[in-house]
C-alpha positions in Angstrom: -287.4 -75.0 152.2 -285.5 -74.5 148.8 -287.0 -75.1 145.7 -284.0 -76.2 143.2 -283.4 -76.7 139.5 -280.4 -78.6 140.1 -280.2 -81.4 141.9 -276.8 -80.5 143.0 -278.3 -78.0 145.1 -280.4 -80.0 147.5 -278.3 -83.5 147.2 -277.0 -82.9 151.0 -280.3 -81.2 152.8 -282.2 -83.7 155.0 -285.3 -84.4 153.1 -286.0 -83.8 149.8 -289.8 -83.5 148.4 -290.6 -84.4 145.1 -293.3 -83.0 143.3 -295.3 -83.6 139.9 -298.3 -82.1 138.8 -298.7 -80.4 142.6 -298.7 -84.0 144.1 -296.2 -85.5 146.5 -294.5 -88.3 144.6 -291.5 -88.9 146.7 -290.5 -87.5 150.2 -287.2 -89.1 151.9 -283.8 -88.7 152.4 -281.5 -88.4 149.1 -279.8 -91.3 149.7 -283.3 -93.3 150.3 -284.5 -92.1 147.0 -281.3 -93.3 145.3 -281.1 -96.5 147.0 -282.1 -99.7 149.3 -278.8 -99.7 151.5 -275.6 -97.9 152.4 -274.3 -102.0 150.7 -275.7 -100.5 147.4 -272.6 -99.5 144.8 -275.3 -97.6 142.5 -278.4 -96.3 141.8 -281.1 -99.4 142.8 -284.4 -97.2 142.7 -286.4 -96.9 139.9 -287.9 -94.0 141.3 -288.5 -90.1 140.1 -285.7 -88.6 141.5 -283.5 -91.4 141.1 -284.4 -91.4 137.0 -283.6 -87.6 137.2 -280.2 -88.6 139.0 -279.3 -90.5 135.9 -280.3 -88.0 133.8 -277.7 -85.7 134.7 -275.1 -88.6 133.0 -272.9 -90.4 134.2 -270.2 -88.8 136.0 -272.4 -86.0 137.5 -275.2 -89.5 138.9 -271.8 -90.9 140.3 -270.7 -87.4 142.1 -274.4 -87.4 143.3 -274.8 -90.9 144.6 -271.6 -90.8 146.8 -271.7 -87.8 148.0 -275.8 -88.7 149.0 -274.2 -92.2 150.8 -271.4 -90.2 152.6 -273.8 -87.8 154.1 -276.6 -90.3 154.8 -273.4 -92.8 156.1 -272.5 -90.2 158.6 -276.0 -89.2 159.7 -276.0 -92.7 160.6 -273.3 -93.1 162.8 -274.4 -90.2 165.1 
């Protein structure tokens, strides 16, 4: 279990847990929290994690969305 500041740091671990208020909002893989398919170009949730994808701007949600669809791409051809 890490607990991370940056999402950087937990964008290719198996799960991730989101948390707000001590609650579980969100539990899934990154990609999952990001979006509906591996046919998905961008960011299609509307979700917590997802919003705090974006929030990291542009270039740094892009470097986190394909690198979260590579790794959830290859953990689904094994």
């Amino acid at each position: 279990m890490t607990i991370a500041h940056r999402i950087s740091t937990v964008i290719d671990y198996d799960k991730i847990l989101v948390i707000d208020n001590g609650r579980v909002i969100e539990f899934d893989h990154p990609f999952d929290l990001l979006a509906n398919s591996l046919d998905d170009e961008d960011i299609t949730r509307e979700g917590v994690f997802a919003k705090l994808v974006l929030k990291t701007g542009e270039a740094s949600a892009r470097f986190l969305f394909d690198k979260a669809k590579q790794l959830k791409a290859k953990k689904c051809k094994n």
